[in-house]
MDTraj code that builds the backbone (N, CA, C; nanometers):
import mdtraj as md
import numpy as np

residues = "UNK UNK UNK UNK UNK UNK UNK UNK UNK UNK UNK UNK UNK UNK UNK UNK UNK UNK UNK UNK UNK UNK UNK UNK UNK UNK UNK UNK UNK UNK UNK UNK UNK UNK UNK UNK UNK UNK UNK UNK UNK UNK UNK UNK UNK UNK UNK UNK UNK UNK UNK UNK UNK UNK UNK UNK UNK UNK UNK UNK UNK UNK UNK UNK UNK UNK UNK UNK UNK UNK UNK UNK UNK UNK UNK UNK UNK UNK UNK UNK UNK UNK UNK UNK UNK UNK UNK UNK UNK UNK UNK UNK UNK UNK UNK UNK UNK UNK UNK UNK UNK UNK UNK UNK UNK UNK UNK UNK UNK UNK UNK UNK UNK UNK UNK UNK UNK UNK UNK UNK UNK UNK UNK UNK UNK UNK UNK UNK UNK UNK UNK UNK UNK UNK UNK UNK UNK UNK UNK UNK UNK".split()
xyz = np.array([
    [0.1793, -0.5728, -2.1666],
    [0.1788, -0.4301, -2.1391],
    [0.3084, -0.3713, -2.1936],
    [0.2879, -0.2643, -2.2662],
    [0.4388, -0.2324, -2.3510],
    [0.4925, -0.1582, -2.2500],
    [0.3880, -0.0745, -2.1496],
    [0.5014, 0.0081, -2.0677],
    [0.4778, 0.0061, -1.9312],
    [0.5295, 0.0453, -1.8310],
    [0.4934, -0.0088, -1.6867],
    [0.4196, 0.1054, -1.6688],
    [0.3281, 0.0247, -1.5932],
    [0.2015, 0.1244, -1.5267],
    [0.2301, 0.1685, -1.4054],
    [0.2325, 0.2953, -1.3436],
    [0.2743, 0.3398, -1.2319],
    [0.1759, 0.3901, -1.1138],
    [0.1763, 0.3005, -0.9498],
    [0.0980, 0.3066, -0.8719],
    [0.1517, 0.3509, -0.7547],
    [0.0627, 0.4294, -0.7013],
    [0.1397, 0.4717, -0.5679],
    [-0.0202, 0.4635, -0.5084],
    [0.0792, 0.3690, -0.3468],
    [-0.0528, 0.3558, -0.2561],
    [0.0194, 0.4422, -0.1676],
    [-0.1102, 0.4914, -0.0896],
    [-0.0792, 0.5979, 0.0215],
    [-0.1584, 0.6109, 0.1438],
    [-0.0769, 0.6602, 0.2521],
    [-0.1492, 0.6037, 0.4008],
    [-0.1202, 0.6850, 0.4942],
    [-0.1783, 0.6873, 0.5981],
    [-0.1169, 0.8125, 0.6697],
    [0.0390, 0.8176, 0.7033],
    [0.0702, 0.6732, 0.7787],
    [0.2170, 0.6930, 0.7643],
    [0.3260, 0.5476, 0.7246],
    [0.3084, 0.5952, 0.6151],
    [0.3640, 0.4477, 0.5627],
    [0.4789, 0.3154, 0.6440],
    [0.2937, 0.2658, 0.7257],
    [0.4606, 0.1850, 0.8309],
    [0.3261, 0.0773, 0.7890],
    [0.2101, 0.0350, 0.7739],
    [0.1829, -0.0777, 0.7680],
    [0.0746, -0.1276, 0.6359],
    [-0.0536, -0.0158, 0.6239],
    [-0.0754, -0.0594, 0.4851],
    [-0.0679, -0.0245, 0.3809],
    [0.0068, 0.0757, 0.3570],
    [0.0443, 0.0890, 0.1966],
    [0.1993, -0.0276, 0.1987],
    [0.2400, -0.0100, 0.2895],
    [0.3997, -0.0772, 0.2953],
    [0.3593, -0.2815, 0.2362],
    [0.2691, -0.2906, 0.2827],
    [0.1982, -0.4452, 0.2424],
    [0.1100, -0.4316, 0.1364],
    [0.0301, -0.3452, 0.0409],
    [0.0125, -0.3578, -0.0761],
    [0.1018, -0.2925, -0.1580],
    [0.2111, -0.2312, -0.1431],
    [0.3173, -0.2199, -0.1989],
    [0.3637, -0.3758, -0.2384],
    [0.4308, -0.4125, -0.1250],
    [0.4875, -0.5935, -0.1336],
    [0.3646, -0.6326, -0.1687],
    [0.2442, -0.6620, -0.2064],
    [0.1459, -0.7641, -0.2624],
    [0.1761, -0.7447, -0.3633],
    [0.1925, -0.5784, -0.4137],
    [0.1227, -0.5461, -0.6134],
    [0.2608, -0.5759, -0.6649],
    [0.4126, -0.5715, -0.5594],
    [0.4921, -0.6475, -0.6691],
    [0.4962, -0.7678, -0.7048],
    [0.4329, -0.8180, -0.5822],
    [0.4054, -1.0024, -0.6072],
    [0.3410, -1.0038, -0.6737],
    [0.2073, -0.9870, -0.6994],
    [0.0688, -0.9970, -0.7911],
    [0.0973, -0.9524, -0.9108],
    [0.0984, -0.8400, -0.9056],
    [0.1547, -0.7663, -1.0473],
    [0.2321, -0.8298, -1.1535],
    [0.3417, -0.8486, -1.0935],
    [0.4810, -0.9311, -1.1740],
    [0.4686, -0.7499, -1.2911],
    [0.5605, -0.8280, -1.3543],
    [0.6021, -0.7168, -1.4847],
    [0.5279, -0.6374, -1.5188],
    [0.5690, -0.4947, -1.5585],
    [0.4416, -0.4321, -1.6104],
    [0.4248, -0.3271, -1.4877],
    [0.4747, -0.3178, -1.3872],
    [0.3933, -0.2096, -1.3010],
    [0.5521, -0.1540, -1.2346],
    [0.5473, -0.0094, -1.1876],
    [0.6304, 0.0378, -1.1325],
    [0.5387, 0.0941, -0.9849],
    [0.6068, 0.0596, -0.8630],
    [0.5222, 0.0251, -0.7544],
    [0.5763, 0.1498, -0.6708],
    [0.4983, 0.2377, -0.5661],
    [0.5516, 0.2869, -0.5039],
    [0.4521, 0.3127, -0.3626],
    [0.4976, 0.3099, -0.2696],
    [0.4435, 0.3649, -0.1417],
    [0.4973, 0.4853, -0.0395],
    [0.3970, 0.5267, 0.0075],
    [0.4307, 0.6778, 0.0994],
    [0.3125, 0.7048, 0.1815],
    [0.3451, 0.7960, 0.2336],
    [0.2714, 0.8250, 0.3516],
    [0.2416, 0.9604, 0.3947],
    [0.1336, 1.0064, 0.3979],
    [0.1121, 1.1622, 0.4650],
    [0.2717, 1.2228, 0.5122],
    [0.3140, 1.1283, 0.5911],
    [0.4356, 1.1472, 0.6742],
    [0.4873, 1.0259, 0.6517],
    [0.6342, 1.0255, 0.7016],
    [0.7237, 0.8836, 0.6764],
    [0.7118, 0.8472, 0.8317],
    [0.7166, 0.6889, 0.8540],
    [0.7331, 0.6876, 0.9904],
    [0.8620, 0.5669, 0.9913],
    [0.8358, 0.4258, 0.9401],
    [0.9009, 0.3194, 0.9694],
    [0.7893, 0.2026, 0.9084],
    [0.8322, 0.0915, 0.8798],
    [0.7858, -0.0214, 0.8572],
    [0.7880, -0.1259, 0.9599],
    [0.6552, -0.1428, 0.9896],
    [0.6158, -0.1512, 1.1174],
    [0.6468, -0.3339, 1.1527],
    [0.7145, -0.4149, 1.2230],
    [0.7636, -0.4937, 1.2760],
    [0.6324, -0.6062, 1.2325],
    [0.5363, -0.6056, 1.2882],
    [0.4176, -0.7204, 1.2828],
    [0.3420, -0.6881, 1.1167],
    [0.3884, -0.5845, 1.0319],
    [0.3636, -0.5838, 0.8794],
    [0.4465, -0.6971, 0.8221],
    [0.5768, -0.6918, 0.8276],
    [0.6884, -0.7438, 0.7919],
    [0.6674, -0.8878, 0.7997],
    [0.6067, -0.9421, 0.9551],
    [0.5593, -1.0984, 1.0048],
    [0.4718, -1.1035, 0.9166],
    [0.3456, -1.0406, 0.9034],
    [0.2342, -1.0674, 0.8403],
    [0.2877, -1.1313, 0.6809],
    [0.3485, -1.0122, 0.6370],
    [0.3687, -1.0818, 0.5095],
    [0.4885, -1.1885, 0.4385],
    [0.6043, -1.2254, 0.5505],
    [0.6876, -1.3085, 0.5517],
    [0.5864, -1.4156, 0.5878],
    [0.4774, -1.3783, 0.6165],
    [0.4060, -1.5665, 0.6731],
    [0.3804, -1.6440, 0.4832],
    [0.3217, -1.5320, 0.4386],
    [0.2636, -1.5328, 0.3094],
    [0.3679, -1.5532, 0.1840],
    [0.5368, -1.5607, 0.2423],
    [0.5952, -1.5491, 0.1172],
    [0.6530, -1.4318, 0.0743],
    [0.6262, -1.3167, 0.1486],
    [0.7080, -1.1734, 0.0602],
    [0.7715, -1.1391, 0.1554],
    [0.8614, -1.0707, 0.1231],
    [0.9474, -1.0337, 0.2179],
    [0.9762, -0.8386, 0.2048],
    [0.9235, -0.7911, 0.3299],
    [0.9163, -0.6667, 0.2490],
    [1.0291, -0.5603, 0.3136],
    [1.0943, -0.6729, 0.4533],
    [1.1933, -0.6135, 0.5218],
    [1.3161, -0.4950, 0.4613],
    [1.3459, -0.5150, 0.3299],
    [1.3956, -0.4493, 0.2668],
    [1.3461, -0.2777, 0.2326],
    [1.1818, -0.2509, 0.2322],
    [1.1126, -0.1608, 0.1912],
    [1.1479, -0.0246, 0.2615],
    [1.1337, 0.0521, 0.2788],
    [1.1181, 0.1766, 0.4025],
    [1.0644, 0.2785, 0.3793],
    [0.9730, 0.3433, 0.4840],
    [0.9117, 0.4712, 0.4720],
    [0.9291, 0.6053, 0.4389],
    [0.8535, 0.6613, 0.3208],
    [0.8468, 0.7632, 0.2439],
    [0.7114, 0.8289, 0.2444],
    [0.7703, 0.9906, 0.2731],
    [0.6873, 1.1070, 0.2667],
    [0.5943, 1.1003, 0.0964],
    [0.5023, 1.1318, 0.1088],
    [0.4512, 1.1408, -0.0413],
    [0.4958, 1.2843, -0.0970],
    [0.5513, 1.3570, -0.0323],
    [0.6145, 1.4588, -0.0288],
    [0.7422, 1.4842, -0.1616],
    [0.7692, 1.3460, -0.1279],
    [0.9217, 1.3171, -0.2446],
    [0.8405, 1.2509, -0.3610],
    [0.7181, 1.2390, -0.3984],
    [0.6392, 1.1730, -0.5133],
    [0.5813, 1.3103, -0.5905],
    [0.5742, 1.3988, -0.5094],
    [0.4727, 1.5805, -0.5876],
    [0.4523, 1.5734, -0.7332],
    [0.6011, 1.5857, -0.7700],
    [0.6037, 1.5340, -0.9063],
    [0.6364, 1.4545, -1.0018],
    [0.6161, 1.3639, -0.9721],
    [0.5650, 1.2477, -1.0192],
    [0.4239, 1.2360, -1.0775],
    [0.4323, 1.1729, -1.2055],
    [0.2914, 1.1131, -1.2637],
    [0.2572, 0.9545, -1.2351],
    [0.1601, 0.9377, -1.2299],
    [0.1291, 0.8307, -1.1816],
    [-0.0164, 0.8074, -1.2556],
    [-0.0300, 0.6003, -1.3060],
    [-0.1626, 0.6329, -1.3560],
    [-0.2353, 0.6200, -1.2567],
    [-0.2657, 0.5336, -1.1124],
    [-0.3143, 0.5027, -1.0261],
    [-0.2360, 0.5973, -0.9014],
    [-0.2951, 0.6290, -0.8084],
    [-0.3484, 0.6800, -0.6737],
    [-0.4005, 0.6358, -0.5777],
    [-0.3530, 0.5044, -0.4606],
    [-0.4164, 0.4385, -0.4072],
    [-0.4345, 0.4960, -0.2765],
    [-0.5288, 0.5638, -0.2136],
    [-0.5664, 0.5795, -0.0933],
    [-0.6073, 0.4662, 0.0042],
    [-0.5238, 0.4799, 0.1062],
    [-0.5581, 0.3167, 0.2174],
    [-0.6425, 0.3777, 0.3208],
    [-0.6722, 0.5023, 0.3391],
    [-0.7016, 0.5453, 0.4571],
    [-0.8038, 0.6474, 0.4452],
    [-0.8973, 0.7317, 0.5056],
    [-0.9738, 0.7984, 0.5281],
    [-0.8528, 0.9579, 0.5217],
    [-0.7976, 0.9491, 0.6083],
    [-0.6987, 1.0502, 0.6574],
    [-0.6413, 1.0710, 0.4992],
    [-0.5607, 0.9601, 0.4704],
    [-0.4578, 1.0040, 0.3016],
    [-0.5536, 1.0384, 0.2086],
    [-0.6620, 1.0312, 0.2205],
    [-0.7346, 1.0629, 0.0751],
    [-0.8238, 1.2174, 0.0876],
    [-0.8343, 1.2413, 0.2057],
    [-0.8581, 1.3891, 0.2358],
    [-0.7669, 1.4664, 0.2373],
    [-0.6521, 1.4379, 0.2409],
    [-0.5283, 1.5431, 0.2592],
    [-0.4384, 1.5232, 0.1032],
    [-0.4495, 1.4052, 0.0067],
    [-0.4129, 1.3605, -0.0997],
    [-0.3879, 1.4776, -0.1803],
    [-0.2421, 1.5030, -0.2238],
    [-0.2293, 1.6286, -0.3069],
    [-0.2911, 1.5429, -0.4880],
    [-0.2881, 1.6952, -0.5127],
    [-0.3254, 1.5903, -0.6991],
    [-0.1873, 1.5770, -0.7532],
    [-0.1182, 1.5163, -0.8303],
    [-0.0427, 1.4673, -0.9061],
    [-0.0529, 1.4894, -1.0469],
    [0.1102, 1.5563, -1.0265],
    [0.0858, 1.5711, -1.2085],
    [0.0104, 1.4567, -1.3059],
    [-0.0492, 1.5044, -1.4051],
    [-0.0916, 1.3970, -1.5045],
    [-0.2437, 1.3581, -1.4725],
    [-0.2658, 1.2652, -1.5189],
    [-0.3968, 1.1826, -1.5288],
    [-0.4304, 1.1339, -1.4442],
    [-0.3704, 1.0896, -1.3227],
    [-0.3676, 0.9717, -1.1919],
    [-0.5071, 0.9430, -1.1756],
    [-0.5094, 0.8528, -1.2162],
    [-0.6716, 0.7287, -1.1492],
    [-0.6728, 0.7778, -1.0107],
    [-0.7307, 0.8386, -0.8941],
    [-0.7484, 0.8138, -0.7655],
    [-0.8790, 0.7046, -0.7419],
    [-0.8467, 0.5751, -0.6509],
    [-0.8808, 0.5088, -0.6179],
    [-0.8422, 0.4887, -0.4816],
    [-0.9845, 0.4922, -0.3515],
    [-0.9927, 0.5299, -0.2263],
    [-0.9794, 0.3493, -0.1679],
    [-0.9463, 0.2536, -0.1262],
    [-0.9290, 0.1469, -0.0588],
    [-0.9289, 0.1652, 0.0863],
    [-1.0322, 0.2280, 0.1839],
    [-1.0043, 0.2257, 0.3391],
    [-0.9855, 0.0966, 0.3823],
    [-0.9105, 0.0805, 0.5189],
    [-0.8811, -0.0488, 0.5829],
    [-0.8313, 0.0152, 0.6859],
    [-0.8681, -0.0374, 0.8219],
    [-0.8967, -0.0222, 0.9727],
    [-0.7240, -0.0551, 0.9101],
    [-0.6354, 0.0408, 1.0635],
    [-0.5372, 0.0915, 1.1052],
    [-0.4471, -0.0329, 1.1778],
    [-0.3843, -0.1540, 1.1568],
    [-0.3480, -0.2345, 1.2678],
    [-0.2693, -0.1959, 1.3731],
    [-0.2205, -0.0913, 1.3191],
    [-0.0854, 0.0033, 1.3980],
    [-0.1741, 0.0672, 1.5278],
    [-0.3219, 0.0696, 1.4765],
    [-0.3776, 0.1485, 1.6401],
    [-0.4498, -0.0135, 1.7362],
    [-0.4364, -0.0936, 1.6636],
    [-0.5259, -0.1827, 1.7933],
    [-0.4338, -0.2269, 1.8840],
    [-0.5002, -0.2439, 2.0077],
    [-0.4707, -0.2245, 2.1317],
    [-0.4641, -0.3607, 2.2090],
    [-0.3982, -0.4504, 2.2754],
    [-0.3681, -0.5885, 2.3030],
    [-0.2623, -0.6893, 2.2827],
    [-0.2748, -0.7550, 2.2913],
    [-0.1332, -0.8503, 2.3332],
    [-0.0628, -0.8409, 2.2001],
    [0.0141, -0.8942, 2.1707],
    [0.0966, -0.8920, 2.0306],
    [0.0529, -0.9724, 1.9381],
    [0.0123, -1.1239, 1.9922],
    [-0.0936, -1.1618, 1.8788],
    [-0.2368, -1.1615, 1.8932],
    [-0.2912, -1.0482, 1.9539],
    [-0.4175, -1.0216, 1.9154],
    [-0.4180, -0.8900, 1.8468],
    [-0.3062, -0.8284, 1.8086],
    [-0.2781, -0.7449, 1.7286],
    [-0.2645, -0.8159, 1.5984],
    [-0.1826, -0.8833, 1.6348],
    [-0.1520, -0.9507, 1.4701],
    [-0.2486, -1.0535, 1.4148],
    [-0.3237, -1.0781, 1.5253],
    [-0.4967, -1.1033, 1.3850],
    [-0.5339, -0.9889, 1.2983],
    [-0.5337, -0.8642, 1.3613],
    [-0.5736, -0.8018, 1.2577],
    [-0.4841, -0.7541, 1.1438],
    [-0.3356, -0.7780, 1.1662],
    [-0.2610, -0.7720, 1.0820],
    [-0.2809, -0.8622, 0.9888],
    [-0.3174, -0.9921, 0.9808],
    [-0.3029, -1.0355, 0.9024],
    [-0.4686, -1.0362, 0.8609],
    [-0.6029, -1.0101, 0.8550],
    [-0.7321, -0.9433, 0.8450],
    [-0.6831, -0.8575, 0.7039],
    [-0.6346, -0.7664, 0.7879],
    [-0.5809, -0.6371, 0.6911],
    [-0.5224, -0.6648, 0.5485],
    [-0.4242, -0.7330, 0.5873],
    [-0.2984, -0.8136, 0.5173],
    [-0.4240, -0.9091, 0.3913],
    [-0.5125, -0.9526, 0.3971],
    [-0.5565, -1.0563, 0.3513],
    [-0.6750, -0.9951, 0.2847],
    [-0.7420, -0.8527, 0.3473],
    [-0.7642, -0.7504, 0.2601],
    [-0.7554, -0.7038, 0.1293],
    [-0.6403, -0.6460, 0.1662],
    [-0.5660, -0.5815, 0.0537],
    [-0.5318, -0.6393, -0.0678],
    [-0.4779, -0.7909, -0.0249],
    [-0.4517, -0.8659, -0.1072],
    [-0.6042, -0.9116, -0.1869],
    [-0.7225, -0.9014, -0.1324],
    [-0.8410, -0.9266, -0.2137],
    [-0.8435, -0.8170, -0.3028],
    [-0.8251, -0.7027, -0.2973],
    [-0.8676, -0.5887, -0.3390],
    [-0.7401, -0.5829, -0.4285],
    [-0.6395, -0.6126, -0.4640],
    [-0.5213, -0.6073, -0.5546],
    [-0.5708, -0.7258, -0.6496],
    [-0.5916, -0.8598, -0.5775],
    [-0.6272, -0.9681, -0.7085],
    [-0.7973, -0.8752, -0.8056],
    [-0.8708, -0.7750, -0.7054],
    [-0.9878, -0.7668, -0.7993],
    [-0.9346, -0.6665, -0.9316],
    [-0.8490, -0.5922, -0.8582],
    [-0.8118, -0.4212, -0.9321],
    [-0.7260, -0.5358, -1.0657],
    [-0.6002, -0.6035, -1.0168],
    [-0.5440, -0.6435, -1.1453],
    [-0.6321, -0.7021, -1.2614],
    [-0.7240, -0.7744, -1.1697],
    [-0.8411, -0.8970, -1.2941],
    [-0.9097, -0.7954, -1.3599],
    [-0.9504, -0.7097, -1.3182],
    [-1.0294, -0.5820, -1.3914],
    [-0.9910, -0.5247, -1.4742],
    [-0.8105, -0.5483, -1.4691],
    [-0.7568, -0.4452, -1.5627],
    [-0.6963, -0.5186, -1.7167],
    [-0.7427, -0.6418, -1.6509],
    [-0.6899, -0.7857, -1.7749],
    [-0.7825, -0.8218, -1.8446],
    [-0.8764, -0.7909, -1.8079],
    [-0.9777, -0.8296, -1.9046],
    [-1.0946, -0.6876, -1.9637],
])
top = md.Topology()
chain = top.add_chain()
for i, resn in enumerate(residues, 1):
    res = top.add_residue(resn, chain, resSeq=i)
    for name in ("N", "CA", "C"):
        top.add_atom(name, md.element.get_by_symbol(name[0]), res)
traj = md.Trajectory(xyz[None], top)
């Protein structure tokens, strides 16, 4: 790829799944992509995201939550919607931007002990990551 391709996933509030296919598409990706995540609203990067994907190898503790607000103008070729909510409220973006809708149930709302939360964190987590290995293979061949 001669030039980096630029993706922004987006969620209602970037604390758990755009913040983890963010950390997947730089893992997966490798070279070639300029990665970004945000959120309807900024909130925090949510504690049992961070576990989920330190189990797996990435470490995304470093990352933190951003308004899509600070992206307006910005071009982008991809547009990743994680949510029902971000893709109805999704401003358009200068340029060409691919919008591509990816829903995935909320882990931040289920309700129960800490690791019966974090099954679905990592559900989610294991998601996304299907849906990043299909989007890259699609785009390689």
């Amino acid at each position: 790829m001669s030039q980096n391709k630029k993706i922004l996933f987006l969620c209602t509030g970037n604390s758990v799944r755009s913040q983890m296919a963010e950390g997947l598409m730089r893992f997966l990706g490798g070279e070639g992509w300029k990665i970004q995540s945000a959120g309807i609203i900024s909130s925090y990067v949510h504690p049992l995201a961070i576990r989920a994907m330190e189990e797996i190898g990435i470490d995304i503790s470093g990352q933190t939550s951003k308004s899509m607000d600070q992206f307006r103008n910005e071009q982008f070729d991809y547009v990743v919607t994680l949510c029902d909510h971000a893709a109805m409220v999704c401003p358009n973006f200068p340029g060409k931007a691919k919008r591509i809708h990816w829903p995935f149930e909320d882990p931040a709302g289920v309700i129960g002990t800490v690791e019966e939360r974090f099954v679905v964190f990592r559900r989610v987590r294991d998601e996304i990551k299907t849906k990043i290995e299909e989007f890259l293979k699609s785009r390689s061949s």
